[in-house]
N, C-alpha and C positions, 0 to 999 in steps of 0.2 A: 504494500500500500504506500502511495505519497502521498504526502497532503503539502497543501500550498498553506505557509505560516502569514498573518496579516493582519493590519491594525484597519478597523472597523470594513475588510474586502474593499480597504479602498487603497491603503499603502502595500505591495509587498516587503515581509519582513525575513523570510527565512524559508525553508523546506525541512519538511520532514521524511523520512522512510524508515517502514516496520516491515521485515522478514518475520513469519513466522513458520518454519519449517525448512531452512533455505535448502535447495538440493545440493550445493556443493560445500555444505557444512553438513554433517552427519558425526554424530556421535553413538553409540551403543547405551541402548535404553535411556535417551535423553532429547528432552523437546525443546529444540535451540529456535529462542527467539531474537531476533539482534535489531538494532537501531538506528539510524545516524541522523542527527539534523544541526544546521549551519544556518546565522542569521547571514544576511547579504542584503544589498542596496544601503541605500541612509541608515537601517536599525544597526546596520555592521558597524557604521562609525562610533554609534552610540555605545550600540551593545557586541561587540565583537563576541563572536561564541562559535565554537564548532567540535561538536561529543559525536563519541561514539560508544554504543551497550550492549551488552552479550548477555543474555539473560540463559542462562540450564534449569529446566523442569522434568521434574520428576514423571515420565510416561505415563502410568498406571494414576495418578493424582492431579496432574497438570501443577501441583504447589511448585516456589522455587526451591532448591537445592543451592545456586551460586548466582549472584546477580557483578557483571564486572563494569567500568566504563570510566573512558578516559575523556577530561573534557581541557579544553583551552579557550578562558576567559579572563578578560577583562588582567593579561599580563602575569597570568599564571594557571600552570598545568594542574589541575585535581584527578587524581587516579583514586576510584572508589571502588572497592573488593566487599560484598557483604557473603556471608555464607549462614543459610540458611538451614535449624536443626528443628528437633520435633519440640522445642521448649524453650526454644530462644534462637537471634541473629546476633553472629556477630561480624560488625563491621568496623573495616579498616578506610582511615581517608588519608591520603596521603598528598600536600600542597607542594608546588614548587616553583617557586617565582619567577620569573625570568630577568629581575632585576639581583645582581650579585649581591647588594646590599642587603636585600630582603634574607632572613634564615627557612630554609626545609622546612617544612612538620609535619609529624606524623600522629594522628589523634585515631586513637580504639576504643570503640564500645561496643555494648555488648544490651539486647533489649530480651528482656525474660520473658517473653511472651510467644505465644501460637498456637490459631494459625497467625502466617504474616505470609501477604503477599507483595511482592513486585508488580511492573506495570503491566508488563505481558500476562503474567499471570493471571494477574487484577483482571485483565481485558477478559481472558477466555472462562473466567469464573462468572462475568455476570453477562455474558453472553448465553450461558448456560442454560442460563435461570427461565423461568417462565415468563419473567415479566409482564404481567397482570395489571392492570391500570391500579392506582394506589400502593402497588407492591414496594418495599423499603428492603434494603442490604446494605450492612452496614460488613467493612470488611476494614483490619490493623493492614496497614501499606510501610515498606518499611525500603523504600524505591531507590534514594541515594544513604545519605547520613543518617537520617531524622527519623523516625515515624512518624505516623499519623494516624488516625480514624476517615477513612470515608464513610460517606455515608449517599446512597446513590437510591433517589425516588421514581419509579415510574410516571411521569404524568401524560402520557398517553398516546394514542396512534393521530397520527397526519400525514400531511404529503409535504415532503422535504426535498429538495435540488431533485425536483419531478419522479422522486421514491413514492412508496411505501413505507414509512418509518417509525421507530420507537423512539418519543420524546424524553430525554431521565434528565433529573439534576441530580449534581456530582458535588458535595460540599467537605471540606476535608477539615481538620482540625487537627493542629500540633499535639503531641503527648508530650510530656516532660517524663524522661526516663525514671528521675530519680522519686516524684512525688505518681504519677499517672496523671498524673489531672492534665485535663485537655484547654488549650489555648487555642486566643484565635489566630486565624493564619492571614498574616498581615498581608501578605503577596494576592491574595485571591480577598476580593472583596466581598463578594458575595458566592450564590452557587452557581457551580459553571452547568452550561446548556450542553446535552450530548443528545444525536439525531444517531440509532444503528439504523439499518436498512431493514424493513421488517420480511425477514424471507429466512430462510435456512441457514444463510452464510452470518446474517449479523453485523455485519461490514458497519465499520465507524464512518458515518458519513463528514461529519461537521461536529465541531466541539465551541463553542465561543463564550469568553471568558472575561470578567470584569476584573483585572489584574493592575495591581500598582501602576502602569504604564498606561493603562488604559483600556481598550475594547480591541483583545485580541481574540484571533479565528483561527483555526486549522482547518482548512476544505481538502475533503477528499479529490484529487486528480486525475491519479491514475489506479488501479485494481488489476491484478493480473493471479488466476489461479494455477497452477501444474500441479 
């Protein structure tokens, strides 16, 4: 899947792509999900970024096992390694500047809790689901460093970029490792909009999001199955 990244479908900001399954990644008994997206045009000056994420799930469960991904922002490298067990994550973030002045670091924790998923995972779990108008799923995301609580609502069927679709909001909430209590999550302002395709496949069509920056979208572009 691409999706085209943009501030209110009127500025382009970036691209996105999700593999799920790729054929010339294979692993034995492991369901490789990978990532890459890159801001460009004007947000590139602003917001220079460009990751990449390799997500390992578990066949038999679709949960993660290893979530990995390297990003380059805003004048330094973050490599994030979490690995995921049957009663906790733990994860590694490792920063590195690109100014000599700046020091390394390396920060480890560790989140006692599960289940916990990642984003691919996250995707193919409530994709699943029945999705029933009114229906609630609330799922622990533990995506890069941080966790979180989503919490993802059905509010109902329509026709979306000339689909068939399931309309959900997507609202997330910081946990504080050491207390659990859940904080707000200042980046996302309110609950973000997600349109799937309402058919078998489920396909994310559009996501759009009231974010610090303002009214961002990721639209679905392209779609290719093998």
């Amino acid at each position: 899947m691409e999706f085209n990244v943009s501030w209110k479908n009127i500025l382009n900001s970036g691209t996105l792509e999700m593999e799920f399954l790729p054929q010339e990644s294979k692993k034995s008994n492991t369901y490789i999900v990978r990532s890459t997206a890159v801001s460009n045009g004007p947000a590139a000056v602003v917001f220079p970024y460009k990751g990449h994420s390799w997500s390992e799930l578990y066949t038999h469960s679709l949960k993660p096992k290893l979530f990995h991904s390297t990003e380059h922002s805003k004048g330094e490298k973050i490599t994030t390694t979490s690995r995921y067990f049957s009663n906790r994550v733990e994860c590694r973030e490792h920063t590195v500047p690109e100014s000599k002045k700046e020091k390394t670091t390396t920060e480890n924790h560790t989140f006692n809790e599960a289940p916990v998923y990642d984003i691919g995972s996250a995707i193919l779990h409530i994709r699943s689901q029945d999705l029933k108008k009114d229906d609630e799923i609330k799922l622990l995301i533990h995506p890069f460093s941080s966790p979180y609580l989503m919490t993802v609502k059905v509010i109902g069927r329509e026709s979306h970029m000339d689909q068939k679709a399931i309309r959900l909001s997507v609202g997330m909430q910081k946990i504080d490792r050491k207390t659990m209590k859940l904080k707000n999550y200042k980046k996302l302002k309110k609950s973000a909009i997600l349109w799937l395709s309402d058919n078998d496949l489920r396909v994310p069509l559009e996501v759009r999001a009231e974010v610090f920056i303002g009214d961002i979208r990721a639209t679905l572009t392209q779609f290719k199955k093998s």
